[in-house]
C-alpha positions in Angstrom: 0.0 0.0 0.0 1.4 3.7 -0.7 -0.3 6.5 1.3 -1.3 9.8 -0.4 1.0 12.9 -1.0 0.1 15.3 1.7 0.2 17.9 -1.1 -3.3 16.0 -2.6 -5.3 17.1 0.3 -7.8 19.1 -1.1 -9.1 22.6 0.5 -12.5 20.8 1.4 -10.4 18.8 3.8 -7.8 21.5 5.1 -11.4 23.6 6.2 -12.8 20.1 7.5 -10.0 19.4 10.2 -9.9 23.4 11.0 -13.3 23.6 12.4 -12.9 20.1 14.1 -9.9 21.7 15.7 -11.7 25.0 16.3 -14.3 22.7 18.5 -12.1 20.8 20.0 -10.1 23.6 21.1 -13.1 25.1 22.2 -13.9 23.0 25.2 -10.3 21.4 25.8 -6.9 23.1 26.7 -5.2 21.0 23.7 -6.4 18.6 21.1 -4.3 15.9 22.8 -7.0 16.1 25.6 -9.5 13.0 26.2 -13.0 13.4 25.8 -13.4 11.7 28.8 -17.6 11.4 29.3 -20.7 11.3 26.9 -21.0 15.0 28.4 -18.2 16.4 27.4 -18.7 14.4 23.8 -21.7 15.8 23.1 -20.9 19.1 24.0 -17.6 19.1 21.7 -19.9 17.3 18.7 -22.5 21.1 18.8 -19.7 23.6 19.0 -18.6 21.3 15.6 -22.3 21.8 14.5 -23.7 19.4 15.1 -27.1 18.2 17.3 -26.5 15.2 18.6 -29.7 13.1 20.2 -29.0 10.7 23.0 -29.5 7.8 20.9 -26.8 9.2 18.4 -24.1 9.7 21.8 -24.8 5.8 22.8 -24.3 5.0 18.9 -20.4 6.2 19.8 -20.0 6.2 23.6 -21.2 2.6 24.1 -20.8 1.2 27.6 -17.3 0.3 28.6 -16.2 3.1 26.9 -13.6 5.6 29.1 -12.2 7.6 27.0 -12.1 9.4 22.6 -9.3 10.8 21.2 -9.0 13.9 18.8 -9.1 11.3 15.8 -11.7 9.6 17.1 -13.7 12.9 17.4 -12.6 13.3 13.7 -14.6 10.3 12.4 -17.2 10.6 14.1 -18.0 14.4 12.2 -17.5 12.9 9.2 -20.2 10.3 9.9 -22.7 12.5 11.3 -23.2 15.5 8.9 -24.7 18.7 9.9 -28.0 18.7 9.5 -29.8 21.3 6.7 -32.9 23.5 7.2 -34.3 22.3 3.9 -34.1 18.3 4.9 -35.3 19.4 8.6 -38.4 21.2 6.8 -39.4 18.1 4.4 -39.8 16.1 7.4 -42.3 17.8 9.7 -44.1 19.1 6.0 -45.2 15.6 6.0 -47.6 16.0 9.2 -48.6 19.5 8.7 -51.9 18.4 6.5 -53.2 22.1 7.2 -49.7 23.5 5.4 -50.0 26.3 8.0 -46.0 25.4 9.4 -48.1 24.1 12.9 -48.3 20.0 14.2 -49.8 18.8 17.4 -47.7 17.7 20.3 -48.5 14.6 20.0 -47.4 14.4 16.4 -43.9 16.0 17.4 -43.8 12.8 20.1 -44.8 10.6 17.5 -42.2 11.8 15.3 -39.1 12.6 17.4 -39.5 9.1 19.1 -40.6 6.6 17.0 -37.8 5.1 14.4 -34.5 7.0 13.0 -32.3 9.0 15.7 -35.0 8.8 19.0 -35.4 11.5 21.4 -35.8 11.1 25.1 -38.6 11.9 27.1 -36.1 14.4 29.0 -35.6 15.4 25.3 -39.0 15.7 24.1 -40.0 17.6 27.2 -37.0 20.3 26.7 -38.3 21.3 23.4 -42.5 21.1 23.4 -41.2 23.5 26.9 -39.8 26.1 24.8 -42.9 29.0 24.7 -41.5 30.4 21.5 -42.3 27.1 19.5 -45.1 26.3 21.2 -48.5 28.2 21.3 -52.2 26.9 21.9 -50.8 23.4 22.3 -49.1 23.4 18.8 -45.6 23.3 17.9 -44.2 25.6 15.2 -41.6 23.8 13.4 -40.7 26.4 10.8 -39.3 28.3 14.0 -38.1 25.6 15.7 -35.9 24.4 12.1 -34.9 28.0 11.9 -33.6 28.2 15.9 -32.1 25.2 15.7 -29.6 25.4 12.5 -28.7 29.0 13.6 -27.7 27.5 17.0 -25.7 24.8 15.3 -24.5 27.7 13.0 -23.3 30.1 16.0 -21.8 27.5 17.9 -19.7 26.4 15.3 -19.2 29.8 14.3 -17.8 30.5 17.8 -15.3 28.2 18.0 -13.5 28.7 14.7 -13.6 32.7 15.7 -12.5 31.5 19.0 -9.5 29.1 17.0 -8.6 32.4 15.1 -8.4 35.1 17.8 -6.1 33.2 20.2 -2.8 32.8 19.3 -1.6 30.2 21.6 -4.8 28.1 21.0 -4.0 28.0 17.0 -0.2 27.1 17.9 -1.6 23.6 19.8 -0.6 20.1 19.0 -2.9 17.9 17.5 -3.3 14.1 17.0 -4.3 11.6 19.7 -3.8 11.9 23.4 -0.4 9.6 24.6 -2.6 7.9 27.1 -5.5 7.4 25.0 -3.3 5.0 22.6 -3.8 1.3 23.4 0.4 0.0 23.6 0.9 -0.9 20.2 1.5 -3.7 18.1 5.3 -3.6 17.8 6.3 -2.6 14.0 9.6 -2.3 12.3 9.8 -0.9 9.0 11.6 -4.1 7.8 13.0 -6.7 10.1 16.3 -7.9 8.5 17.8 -11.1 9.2 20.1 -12.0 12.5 21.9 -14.6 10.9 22.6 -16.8 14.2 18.9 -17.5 14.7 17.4 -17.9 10.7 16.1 -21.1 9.7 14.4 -21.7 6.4 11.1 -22.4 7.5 9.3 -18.7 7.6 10.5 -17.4 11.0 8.4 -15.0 13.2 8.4 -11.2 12.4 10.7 -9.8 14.9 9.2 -6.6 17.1 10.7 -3.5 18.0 11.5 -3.0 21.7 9.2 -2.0 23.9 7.0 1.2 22.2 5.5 4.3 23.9 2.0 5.9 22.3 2.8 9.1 20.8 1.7 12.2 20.9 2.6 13.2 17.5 0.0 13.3 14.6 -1.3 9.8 14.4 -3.6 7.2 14.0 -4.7 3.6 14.3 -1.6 1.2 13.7 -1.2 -1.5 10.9 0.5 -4.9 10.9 1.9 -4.3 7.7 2.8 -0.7 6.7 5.0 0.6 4.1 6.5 3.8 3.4 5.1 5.5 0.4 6.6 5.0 -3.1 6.3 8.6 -3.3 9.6 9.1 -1.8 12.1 9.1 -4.4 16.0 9.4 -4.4 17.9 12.1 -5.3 19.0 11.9 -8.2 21.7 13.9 -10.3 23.0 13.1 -13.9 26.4 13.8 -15.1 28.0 12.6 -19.1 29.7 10.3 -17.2 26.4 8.7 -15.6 23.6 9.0 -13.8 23.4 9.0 -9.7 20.7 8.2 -7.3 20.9 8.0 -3.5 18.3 7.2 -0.5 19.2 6.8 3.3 18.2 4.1 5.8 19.5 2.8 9.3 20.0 -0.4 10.8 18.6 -0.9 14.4 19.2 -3.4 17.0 16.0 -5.0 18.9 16.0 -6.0 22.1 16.8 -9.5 21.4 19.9 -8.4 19.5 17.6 -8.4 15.8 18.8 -6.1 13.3 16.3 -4.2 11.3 16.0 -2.0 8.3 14.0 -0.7 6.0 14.0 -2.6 2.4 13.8 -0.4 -1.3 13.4 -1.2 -4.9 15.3 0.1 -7.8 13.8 -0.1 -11.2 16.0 0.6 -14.1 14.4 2.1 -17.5 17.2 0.1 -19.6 19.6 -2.1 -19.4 22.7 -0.7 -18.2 26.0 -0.9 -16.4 25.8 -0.5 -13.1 27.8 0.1 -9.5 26.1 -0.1 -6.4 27.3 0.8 -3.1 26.1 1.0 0.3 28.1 2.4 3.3 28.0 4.0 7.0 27.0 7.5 6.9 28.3 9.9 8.7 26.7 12.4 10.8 27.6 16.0 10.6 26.7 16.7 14.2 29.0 14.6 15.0 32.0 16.0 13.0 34.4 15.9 16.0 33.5 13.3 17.8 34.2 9.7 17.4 31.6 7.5 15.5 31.9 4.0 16.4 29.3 2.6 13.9 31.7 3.5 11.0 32.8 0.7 11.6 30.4 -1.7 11.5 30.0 -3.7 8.0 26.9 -3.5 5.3 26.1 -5.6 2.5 23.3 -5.5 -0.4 21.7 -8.0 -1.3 20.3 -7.4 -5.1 17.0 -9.9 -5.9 15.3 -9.7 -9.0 11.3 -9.2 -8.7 9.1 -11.7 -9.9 4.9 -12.4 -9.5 5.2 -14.3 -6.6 8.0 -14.9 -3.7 9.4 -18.2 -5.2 10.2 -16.3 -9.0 12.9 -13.8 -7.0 16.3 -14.5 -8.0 19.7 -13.9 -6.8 21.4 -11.3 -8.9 24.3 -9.7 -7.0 25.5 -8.9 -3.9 28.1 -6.4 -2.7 31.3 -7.9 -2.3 34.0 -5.8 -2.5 35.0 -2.6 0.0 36.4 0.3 -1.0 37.6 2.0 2.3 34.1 2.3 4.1 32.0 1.4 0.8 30.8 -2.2 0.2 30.5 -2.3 -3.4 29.5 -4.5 -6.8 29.7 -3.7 -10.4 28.4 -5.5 -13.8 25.4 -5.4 -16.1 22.1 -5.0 -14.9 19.0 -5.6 -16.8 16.1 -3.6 -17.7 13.7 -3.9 -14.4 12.7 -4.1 -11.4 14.9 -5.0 -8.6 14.6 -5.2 -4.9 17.7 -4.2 -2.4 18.1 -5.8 0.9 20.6 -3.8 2.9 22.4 -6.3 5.5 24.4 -6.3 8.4 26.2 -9.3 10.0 25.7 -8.4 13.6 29.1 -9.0 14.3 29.8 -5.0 14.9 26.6 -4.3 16.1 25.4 -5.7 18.9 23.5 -5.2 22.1 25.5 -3.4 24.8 26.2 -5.4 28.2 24.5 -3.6 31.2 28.5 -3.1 32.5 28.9 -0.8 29.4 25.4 0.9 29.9 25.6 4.2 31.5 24.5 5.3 34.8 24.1 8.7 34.4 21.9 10.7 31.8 22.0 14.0 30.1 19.2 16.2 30.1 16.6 16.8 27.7 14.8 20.2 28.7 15.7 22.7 31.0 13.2 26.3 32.3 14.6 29.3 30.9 15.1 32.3 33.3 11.7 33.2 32.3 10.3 29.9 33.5 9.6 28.3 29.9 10.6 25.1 29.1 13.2 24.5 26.0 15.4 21.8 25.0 18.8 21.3 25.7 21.7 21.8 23.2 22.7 18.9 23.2 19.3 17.3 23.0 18.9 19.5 19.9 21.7 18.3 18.3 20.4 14.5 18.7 17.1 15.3 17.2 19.1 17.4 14.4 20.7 14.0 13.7 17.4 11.6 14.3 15.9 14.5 11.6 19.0 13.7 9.0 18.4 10.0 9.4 14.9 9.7 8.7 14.9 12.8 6.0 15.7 9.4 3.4 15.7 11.5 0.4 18.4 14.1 1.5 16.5 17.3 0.5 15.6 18.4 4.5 12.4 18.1 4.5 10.2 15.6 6.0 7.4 14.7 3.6 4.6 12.5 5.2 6.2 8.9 4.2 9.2 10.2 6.0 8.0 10.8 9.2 5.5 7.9 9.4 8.7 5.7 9.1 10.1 7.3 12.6 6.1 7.0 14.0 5.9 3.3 13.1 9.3 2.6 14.5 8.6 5.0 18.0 4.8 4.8 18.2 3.6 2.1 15.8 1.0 4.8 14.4 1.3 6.3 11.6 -0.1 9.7 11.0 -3.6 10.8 9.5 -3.5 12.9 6.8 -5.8 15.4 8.6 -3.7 15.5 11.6 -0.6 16.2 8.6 -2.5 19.2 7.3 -2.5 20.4 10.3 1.0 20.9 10.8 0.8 24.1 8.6 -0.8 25.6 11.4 1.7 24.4 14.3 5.3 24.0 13.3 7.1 25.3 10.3 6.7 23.7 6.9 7.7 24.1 4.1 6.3 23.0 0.5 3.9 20.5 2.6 7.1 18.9 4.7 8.5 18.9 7.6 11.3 21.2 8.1 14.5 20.6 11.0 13.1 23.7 12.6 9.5 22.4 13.0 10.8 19.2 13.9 12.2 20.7 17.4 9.2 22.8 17.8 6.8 19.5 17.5 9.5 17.9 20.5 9.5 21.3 22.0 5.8 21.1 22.4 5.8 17.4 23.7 8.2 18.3 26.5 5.8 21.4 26.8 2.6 19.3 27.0 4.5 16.7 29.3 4.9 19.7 32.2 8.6 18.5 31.2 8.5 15.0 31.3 11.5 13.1 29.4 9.9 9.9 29.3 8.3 10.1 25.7 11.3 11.7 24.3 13.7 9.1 26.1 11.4 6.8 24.2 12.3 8.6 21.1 15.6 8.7 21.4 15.8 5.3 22.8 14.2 3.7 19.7 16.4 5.2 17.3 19.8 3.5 18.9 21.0 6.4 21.5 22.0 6.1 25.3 21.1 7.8 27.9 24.5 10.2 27.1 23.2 10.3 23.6 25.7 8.4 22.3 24.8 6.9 19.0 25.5 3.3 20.1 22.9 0.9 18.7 22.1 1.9 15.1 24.2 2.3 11.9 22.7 5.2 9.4 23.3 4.0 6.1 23.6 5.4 2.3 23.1 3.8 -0.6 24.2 4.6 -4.5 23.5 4.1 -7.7 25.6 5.2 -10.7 24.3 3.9 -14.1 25.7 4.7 -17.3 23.4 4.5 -19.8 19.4 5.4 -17.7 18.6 7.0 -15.1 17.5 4.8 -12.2 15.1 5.0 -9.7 15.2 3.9 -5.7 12.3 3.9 -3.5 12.1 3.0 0.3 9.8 -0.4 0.8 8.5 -2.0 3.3 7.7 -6.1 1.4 5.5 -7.8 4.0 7.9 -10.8 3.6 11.4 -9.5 4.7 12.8 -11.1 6.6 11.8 -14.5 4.7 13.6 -13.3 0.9 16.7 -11.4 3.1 16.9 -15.3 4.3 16.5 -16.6 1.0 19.1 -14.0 -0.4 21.6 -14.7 2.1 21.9 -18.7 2.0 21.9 -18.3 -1.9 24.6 -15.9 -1.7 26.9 -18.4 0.8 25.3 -21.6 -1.4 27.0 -20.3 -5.1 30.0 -18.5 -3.8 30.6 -20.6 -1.2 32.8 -24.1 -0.4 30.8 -26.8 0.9 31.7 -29.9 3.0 30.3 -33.0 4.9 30.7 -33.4 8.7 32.3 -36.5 9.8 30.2 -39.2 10.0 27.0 -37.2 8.5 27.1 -37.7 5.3 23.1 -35.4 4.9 25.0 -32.4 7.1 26.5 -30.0 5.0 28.5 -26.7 6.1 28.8 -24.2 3.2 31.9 -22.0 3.9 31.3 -18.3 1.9 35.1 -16.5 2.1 34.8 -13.1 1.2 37.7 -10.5 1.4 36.3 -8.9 4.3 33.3 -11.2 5.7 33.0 -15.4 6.0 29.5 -16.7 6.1 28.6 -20.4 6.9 25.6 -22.3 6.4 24.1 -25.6 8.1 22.3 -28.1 5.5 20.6 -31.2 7.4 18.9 -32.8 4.9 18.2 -36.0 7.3 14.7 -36.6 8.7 15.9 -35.8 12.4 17.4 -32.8 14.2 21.3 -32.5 14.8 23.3 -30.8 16.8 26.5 -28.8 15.7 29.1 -27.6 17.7 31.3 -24.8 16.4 34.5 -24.0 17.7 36.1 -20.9 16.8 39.2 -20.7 19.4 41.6 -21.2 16.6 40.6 -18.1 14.7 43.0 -15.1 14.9 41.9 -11.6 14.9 38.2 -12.5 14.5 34.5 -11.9 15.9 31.7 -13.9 15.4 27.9 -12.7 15.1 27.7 -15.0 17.6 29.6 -13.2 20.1 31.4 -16.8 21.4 34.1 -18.9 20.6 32.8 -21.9 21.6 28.3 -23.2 20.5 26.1 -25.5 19.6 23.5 -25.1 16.9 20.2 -27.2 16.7 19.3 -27.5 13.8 15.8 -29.1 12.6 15.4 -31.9 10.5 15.4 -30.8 6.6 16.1 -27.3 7.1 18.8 -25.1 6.3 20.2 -22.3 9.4 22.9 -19.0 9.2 25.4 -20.6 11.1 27.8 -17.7 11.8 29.3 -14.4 10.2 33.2 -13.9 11.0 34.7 -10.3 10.3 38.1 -9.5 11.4 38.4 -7.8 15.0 40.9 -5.0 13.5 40.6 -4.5 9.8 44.4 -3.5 10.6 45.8 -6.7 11.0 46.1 -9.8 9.1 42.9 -12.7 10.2 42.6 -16.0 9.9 39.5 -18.5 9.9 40.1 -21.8 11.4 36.9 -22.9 12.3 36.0 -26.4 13.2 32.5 -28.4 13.5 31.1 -31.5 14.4 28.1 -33.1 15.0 27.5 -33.9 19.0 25.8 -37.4 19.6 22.4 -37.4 20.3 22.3 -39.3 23.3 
């Protein structure tokens, strides 16, 4: 699925989620408020105009229920439509058999509480009360029409007048409440492969660690989201060829999973090609020491086909030029997908000796007593900003930030709640800019009385310590140079990820790599891939019952494993293929060797 350009929504809708603001704001102090009883829900539904019976409130506040958000509010107006003199009119026309605009009482009973929206007796009473409608036992409903859509008129009128005339009202976040959002459904953007744990058979989708609600534009999560194709790389062209890039990050999970997002380049003609992926660096971070420089990428190149099973191994990066992992050759005209990889052997989880005890702070009062964010907070969110801004042009567009709300939040954000960004925090051509990025965290903190914990959340997610030390994430870059076309890269999310990353991997070790039996197993195989700056093994037991593989690595020299130990044992399940290990050199420095031994250990 792609969502919509936020430049598509129409004026209609821009005017639609002002006055649903304007109400809001009318009775709350923020939109990120709960509606917190069938009171305050109805009230909030007339200043939006509309005239909500007691039988429409129970349609919406059904028992059980504690609590609506902003969104919720939202869909709710665009169910119930205001309602128009004319159509008000045609139905009370159809008693009057005298035409003379007056019915009995008992006709407005009849009417009000029999079938469609019913009215209370408490209802009923409150209006046949009203002398100004009623005279000599009749009710006059061409009044009554014209009071009640110039009350719905004038309240709504109120609020937007209300919206406009106060600054600090108009300058309020929007989107659902933090507390109001059920914890979500953990979602990655693309959950990559950890080699040590992959099996053939499909393996569970990996979650995120532990998510917060947010308080930034949102709306209900999905199990399977994807960044728009609407992104597109940057792109420049030159005689000698033509260049796209795109961004992306690895992140660690809390069980050590590496994830990323996943894109697809499509390629107009046939053409020569060099691909390269490689660590990015920060430029906040121009002085200081960036350890995730170091850590190794990989792309894996698949060809796309109708159905899972037609993908086919193409390439895969396999040479490094300082900190670029590159490939060159001949690509043909299509559609391809790229799998950025990283072995795990560079980034891993931190032990909780190497976790920090103290932590810097986020926000601080100004001498006039108003909240603001540190520097050095600012700097993090100025890097969190460059990460996520995928297309390099510093703007957020809509796809962009959804990718940081599905990986903090697991919402993504309404287009509605987007619009109304023009209103809050500074945009510019319908995105994001770095400046209204801080103000949207600004306001957080603000709304928060100064509570950290949502932005520790934040800053959490995307890799950072509690010094704000980028420690457990690796931005990336990718490029494409193509002589003869121009090619195009777009961020993807493929519902099956992790499952073709697999597939792409143990192809890759299977064609390029040596293969052997274990002693005394003649259906365990170990393929042995031996790159010049990466080996890759991989189990085959193609017997009908598990085995047991022990790996020793003590007579390697200058290497680390994805495992993170010299010595294991692997199950591995009858008829099924498992990532053994990835080996990368400790120091690139130095010379390394790989010596590794396995053996099957006996059943018994």
């Amino acid at each position: 699925m792609s969502y919509l350009d936020s430049s598509e929504a129409t004026d209609e809708e821009e005017t639609f989620y002002m006055q649903c603001r304007a109400a809001y704001l009318s009775v709350f102090k923020s939109s990120l408020t709960n509606i917190s009883s069938k009171q305050e829900l109805c009230r909030v539904l007339q200043l939006a105009g509309r005239n909500p019976s007691q039988a429409t409130l129970d349609k919406y506040w059904k028992p059980g229920t504690s609590h609506m958000n902003f969104d919720d509010f939202c869909d709710i107006l665009k169910s119930e439509w205001k309602t128009e003199n004319s159509e008000l009119m045609g139905v009370f026309r159809k008693l009057d058999a005298n035409g003379d605009g007056y019915i009995s009482h008992s006709k407005v009973e009849q009417l009000l509480s029999t079938g469609g929206d019913k009215m209370t007796s408490r209802e009923l009473k409150a209006i046949l009360s009203l002398s100004e409608i009623n005279k000599d036992g009749k009710f006059n409903y061409v009044e009554f029409c014209r009071h009640l859509v110039s009350t719905v008129e004038k309240c709504q009128m109120a609020s937007l007048v209300k919206l406009q005339s106060d600054a600090k009202l108009k300058k309020q976040n929007f989107g659902s409440n933090p507390d109001s959002s059920p914890k979500p459904s953990v979602i990655s953007s693309a959950t990559l492969l950890q080699p040590p744990e992959t099996t053939s058979p499909d393996p569970d989708v990996t979650t995120r660690k532990d998510s917060r609600p947010s308080s930034r534009p949102s709306s209900a999560r999905s199990r399977r989201s994807s960044l728009s194709n609407s992104i597109t790389a940057t792109s420049s062209t030159s005689k000698q060829s033509h260049h796209s890039f795109m961004k992306g990050c690895f992140f660690l999970d809390m069980d050590g999973t590496i994830n990323s997002l996943q894109y697809q380049l499509h390629l107009p003609q046939t053409s020569n090609v060099t691909l390269s992926i490689r660590p990015m660096s920060l430029d906040q971070r121009a002085d200081k020491p960036s350890p995730w420089m170091n850590v190794d990428t990989a792309l894996f190149v698949m060809s796309a086909g109708d159905t899972e099973e037609d993908l086919t191994l193409m390439c895969f990066t396999d040479t490094k030029d300082k900190e670029k992992y590159c490939w060159k050759g001949e690509l043909k005209a299509g559609m391809y997908y790229l799998l950025p990889f990283s072995s795990g052997c560079r980034l891993k989880k931190r032990s909780q000796k190497n976790v920090p005890t103290k932590s810097i702070d986020l926000v601080y009062k100004t001498d006039t007593g108003e909240l603001d964010l540190t520097r050095a907070f600012r700097e993090t969110l100025s890097e969190i900003f460059d990460i996520i801004d995928l297309d390099g042009n510093g703007l957020l567009s809509l796809e962009e930030y959804n990718f940081l709300e599905l990986m903090v939040s697991g919402e993504e954000c309404k287009m509605g709640a987007w619009a109304s960004c023009k209103e809050n925090f500074d945009m510019r051509k319908n995105q994001l800019t770095k400046q209204g990025f801080m103000e949207l965290n600004l306001m957080e903190a603000t709304e928060k009385d100064g509570d950290s914990d949502d932005l520790w959340t934040l800053v959490e997610t995307m890799g950072y310590n509690r010094m704000l030390e980028l420690v457990e994430a690796c931005p990336f870059q990718i490029d494409i140079d193509c002589e003869s076309t121009q090619p195009s890269l777009q961020p993807l999310k493929m519902d099956s990820g992790l499952k073709i990353l697999n597939q792409a991997l143990m192809k890759s070790i299977t064609l390029e790599g040596a293969v052997k039996q274990l002693k005394g197993q003649d259906n365990v195989l170990i393929y042995t891939y031996k790159g010049e700056h990466r080996v890759s093994s991989l189990i085959i037991n193609k017997s009908n019952q598990k085995v047991t593989v022990r790996v020793n690595n003590k007579h390697n020299i200058n290497c680390c494993s994805s495992r993170g130990l010299s010595v294991f044992a692997i199950e591995v399940p009858a008829r099924t293929k498992m990532v053994c290990q990835h080996v990368l050199p400790t120091s690139d420095k130095q010379d390394w060797t790989y010596n590794c031994a396995e053996t099957v250990l006996s059943s018994k």
